[in-house]
FITORLO-612111 format. One record per residue (C-alpha): z, x, y. Coordinates in pm, whole numbers. Each point is the difference from the previous one (the first is absolute). Layout:
BEGIN
Z; X; Y
...
This chain:
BEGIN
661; 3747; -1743
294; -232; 13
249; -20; 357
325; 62; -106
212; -279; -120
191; -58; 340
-233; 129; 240
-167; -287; 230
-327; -1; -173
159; -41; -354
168; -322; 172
-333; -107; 134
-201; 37; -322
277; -208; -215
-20; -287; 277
-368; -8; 0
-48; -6; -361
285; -276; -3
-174; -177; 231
-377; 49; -101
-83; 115; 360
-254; 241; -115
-207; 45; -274
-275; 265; -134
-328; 45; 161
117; -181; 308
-110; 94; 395
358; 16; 190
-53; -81; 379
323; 141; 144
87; -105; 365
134; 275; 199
147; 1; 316
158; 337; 57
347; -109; -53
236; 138; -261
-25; -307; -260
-405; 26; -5
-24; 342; 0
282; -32; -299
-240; -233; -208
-313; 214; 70
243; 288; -169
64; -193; -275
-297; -131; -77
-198; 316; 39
276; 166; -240
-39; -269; -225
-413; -14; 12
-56; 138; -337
298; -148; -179
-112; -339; 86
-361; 86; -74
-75; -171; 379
-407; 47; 41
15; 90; 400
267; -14; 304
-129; -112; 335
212; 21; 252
-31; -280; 305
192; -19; 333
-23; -276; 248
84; 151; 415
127; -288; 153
-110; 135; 366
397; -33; 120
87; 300; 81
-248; 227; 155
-2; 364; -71
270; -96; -285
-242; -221; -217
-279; 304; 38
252; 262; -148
52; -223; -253
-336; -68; -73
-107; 351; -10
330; 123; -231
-110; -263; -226
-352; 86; -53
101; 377; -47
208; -120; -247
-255; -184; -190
-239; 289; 5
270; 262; -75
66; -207; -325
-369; -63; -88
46; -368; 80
-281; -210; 170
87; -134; 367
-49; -322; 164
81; -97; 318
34; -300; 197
110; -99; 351
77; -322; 168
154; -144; 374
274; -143; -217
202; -76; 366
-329; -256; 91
-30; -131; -314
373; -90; 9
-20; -171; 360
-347; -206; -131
192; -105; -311
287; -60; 210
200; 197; -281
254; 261; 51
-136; 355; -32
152; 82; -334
-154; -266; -184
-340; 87; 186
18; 344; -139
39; -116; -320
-246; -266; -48
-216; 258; 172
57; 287; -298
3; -236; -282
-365; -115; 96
-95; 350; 22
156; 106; -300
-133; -316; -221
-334; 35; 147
-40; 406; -89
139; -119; -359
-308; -223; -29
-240; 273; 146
151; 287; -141
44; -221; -372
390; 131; 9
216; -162; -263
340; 44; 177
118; 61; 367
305; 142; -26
272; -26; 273
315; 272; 86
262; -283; 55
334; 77; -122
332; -143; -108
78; 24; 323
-264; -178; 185
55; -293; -261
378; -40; 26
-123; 0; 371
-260; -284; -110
272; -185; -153
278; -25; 267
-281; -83; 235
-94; -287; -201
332; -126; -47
71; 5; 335
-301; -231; 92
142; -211; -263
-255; 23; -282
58; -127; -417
62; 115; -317
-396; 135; -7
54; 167; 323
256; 230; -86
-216; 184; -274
-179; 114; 334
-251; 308; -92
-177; 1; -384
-84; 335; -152
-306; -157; -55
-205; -297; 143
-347; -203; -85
-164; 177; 239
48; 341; -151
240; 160; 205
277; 189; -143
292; 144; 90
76; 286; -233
303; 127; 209
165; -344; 46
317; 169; -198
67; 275; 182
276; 38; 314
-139; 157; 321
267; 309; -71
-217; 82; -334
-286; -35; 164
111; 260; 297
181; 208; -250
-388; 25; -239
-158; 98; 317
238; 253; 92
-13; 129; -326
-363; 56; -23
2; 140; 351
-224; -323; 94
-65; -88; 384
10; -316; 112
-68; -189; 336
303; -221; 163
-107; -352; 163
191; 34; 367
-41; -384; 25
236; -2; -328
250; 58; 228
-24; -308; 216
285; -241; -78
-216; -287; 174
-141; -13; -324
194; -278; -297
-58; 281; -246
38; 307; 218
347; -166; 109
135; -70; -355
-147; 343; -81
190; 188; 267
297; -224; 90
127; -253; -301
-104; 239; -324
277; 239; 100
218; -238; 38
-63; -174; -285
61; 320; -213
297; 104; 217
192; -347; 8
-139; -44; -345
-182; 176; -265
-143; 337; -4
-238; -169; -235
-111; -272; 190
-340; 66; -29
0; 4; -384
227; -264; 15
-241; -265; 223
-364; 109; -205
228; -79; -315
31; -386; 154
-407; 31; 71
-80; 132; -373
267; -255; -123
-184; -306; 184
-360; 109; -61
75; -7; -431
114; -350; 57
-302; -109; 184
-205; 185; -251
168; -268; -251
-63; -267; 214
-325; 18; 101
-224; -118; -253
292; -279; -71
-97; -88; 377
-347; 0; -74
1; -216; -235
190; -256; 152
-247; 43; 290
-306; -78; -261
188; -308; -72
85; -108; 314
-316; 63; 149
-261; -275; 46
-287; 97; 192
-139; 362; 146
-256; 73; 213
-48; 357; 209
251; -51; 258
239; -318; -113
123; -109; -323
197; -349; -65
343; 15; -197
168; -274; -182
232; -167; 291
179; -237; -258
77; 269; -226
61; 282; 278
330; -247; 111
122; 67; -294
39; 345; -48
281; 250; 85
29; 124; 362
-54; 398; -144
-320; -106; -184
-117; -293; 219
46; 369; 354
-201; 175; -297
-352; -231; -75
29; -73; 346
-25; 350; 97
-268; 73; -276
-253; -334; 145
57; 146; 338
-82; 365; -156
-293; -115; -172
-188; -180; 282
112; 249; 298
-89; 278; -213
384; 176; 111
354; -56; 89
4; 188; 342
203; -247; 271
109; -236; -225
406; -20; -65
243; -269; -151
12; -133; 377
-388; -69; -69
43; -130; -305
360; -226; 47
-218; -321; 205
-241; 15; -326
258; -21; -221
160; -280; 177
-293; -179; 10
-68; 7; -385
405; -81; -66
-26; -307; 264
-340; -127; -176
-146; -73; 351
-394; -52; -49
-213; 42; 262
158; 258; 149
-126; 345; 82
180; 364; 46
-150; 314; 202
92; 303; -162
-97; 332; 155
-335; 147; -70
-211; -307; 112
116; -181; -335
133; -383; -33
116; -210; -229
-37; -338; -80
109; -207; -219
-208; -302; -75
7; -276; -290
138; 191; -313
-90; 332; 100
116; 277; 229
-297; 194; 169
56; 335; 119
-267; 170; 182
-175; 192; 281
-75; -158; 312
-402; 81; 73
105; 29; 349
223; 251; -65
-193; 280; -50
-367; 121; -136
-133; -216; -367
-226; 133; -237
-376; -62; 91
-103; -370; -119
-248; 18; -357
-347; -43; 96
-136; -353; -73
-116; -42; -307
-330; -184; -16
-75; -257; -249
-374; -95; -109
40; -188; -339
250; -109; -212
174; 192; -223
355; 265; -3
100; 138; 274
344; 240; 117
111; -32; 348
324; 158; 148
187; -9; -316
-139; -300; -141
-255; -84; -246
-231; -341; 69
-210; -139; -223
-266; -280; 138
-227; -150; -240
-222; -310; 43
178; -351; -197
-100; -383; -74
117; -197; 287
201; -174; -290
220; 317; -114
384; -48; 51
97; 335; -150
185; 80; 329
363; 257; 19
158; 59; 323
-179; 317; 69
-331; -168; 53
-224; -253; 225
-342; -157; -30
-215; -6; 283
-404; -210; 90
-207; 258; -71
-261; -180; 237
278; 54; 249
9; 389; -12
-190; 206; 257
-79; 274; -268
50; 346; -46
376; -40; 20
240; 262; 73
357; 85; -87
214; 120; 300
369; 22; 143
72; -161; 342
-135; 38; 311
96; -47; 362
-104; -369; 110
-27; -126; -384
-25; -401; -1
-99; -207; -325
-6; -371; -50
296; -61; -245
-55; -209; -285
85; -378; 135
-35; 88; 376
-277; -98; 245
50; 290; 226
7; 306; -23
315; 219; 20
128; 405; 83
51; 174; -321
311; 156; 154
129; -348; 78
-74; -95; -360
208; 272; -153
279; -74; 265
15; -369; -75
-25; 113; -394
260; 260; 61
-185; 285; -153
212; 307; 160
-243; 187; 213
43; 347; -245
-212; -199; -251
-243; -168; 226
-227; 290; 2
-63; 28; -368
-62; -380; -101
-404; 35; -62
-185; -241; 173
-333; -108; -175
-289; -73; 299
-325; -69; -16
-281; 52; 310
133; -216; 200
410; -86; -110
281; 93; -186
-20; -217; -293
341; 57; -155
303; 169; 118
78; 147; -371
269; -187; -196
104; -226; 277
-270; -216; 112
-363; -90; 25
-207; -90; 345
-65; -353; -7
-376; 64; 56
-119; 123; -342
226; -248; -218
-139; -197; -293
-103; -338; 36
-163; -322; -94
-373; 168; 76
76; 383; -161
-229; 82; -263
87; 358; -47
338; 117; -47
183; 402; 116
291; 44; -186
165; 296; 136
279; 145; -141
264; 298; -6
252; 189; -95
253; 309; 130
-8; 345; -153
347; 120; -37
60; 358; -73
-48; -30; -377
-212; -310; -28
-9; -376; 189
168; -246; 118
-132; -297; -142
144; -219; 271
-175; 168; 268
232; -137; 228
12; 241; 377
119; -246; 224
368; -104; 106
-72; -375; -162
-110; -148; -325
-346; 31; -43
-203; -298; 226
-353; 49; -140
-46; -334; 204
-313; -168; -185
């Protein structure tokens, strides 16, 4: 059976069919605190179960251990009002007030990171398609104002998304808190009320209680409507621009390994300010993994730096990342000291010639005449009487030294890739090609002096390679922040 046209379900189903929030046969996880708003959506979803065709409702709440007897009440009306709906219940807990103090982050954002792990990890166990959220036209004119006032962009302001990557939704993002108290009361629906709401130490607890009335007294009645108009207004236009921005990105973009990628630093000088903030922004996206803590203020050095041309130069942008920009490129990328890397790939051992793929690279060896000149950049020949066989394919290690190719001693690796200027984001994915005893090439940039070709070689390695991009290779091979110095 249909809601009635005007009634706050009706609303609901239009905007989630507008929006493609939900669709049939799906597992809604609905977060539920106890407050009005997510004891609204659990309404309107439950009403709307059947219309929808949604497969199952579980509901999930997240106790914050903040307020003592408070969050167990909550907890308790909750789960009686999962079970009185013939919803499943799942419940988490966490010490959200030490988490915040170890993470040295204030206790909002703990809570939050703290339920959105718990809600994306019971979506995984669970197999739930959506997690839908009860935030309202008012909490994202709230959003809004807040970013404005901490100074963010155009992309800022479109603040909350009825729907996100990660499969949350928001299928009440429409609705004013006064339709949401006046469904309730029409249904004769309890709800529990937050007492810390009321705490105007709080940014959004003080526009709530103290600059909302003011704005619709001084005003407009209206000026909730009136500021998640602006947010639906700028989050059309970056709907437009996006894939314009990715594009130029795709261009602009040289290099990219797991945490850095190199951009263009010619052609970057020569863009507008609006799309040079944007790429910038989407590098520093794409290698951090987020935005969190990084503002225009962050950004403003970088962009000097690319508009004065200075090489050699680096940036520290918040979240352990840095920039460089070196030669003809611009590399963006995480510091390894700044936080936890992804485990190192296992050597990969090497007992004859033939094809080979090692950490995104494919390497062919194959035995030659000592006389063969069919040499590219992406390839070196070594003495096979010189190799300590099997040999092994491997990233960097602590206390790495080689022999470079014209040297008589033997050198750091790390002190090779500083006086080569290879940014220290890439240094842990240039392969290095050893055998039992030495590394025998550090991959695309040069060969140890020790296993060259010369006057008495009678047996020739040619080893060469190439990088797999995401739809094929890169011929060139190239990974390192020179030209290719194969060095024999």
């Amino acid at each position: 059976m249909n809601p009635a046209a005007t009634s706050l379900p009706a609303l609901a189903l239009e905007y989630i069919r507008r929006h493609g929030l939900i669709s049939a046969g799906d597992h809604i996880l609905a977060a539920v605190s106890g407050g009005p708003d997510s004891v609204a959506l659990l309404g309107v979803l439950s009403g709307l179960k059947d219309c929808l065709a949604i497969e199952r409702i579980t509901v999930l709440h997240f106790d914050h251990r903040l307020r003592g007897k408070e969050s167990d009440e909550d907890r308790e009306f909750v789960r009686a009002l999962a079970h009185s709906a013939g919803f499943d219940f799942r419940l988490a807990d966490a010490d959200v007030s030490g988490f915040a103090q170890k993470k040295k982050i204030s206790v909002e954002m703990a809570a939050r990171e703290c339920r959105r792990s718990f809600f994306l990890k019971t979506a995984a166990n669970l197999n739930g398609a959506k997690i839908a959220l009860g935030h309202t036209a008012d909490d994202q004119a709230e959003e809004v104002l807040l970013r404005i006032l901490r100074g963010t962009g155009p992309a800022g302001i479109q603040a909350m998304s009825p729907a996100t990557d990660a499969g949350i939704i928001r299928p009440l993002l429409f609705a004013d808190r006064t339709s949401i108290l006046e469904y309730l009361q029409g249904r004769g629906m309890e709800y529990r009320v937050d007492s810390t709401n009321f705490d105007p130490s709080c940014q959004r607890n003080f526009l709530r209680l103290k600059v909302f009335p003011l704005l619709k007294e001084a005003f407009n009645p209206q000026i909730v409507r009136t500021i998640t108009r602006c947010a639906d207004l700028a989050r059309e236009e970056e709907s437009w621009l996006r894939p314009h921005i990715q594009d130029l990105w795709n261009d602009l973009c040289l290099k990219r390994g797991k945490r850095w990628c190199a951009l263009d630093f010619e052609r970057l000088r020569g863009l507008h300010p609006a799309l040079l903030r944007r790429i910038l922004r989407l590098a520093i996206s794409t290698v951090k993994g987020n935005l969190s803590g990084v503002g225009f203020v962050h950004l403003k050095p970088l962009i000097e730096m690319v508009y004065s041309g200075k090489r050699g130069k680096s940036v520290e942008i918040p979240g352990g990342v840095e920039a460089t920009a070196v030669g003809r490129r611009l590399v963006i990328g995480v510091n390894p000291c700044a936080g936890p890397n992804e485990p190192p790939t296992e050597p990969l051992v090497v007992n004859t010639p033939g094809s080979y793929r090692f950490g995104g690279f494919s390497f062919e060896l194959r035995l030659e005449d000592k006389m063969a000149r069919d040499r590219d950049g992406g390839s070196v020949r070594m003495d096979m009487e010189k190799l300590r066989w099997p040999l092994a394919f491997r990233f960097r290690r602590p206390g790495d030294r080689f022999r470079p190719l014209g040297m008589r001693g033997a050198k750091k690796l790390q002190d090779f890739f500083t006086d080569s200027r290879v940014p220290r984001f890439e240094r842990p994915e240039i392969p290095l090609l050893c055998d039992s005893e030495k590394i025998c090439w550090v991959a695309g940039m040069r060969m140890d002096d020790r296993v060259k070709v010369d006057s008495d070689t009678s047996r020739v390695l040619m080893v060469k390679f190439v990088r797999f991009s995401g739809d094929g290779v890169d011929p060139s091979g190239s990974i390192s922040a020179l030209d290719f110095h194969p060095g024999d």
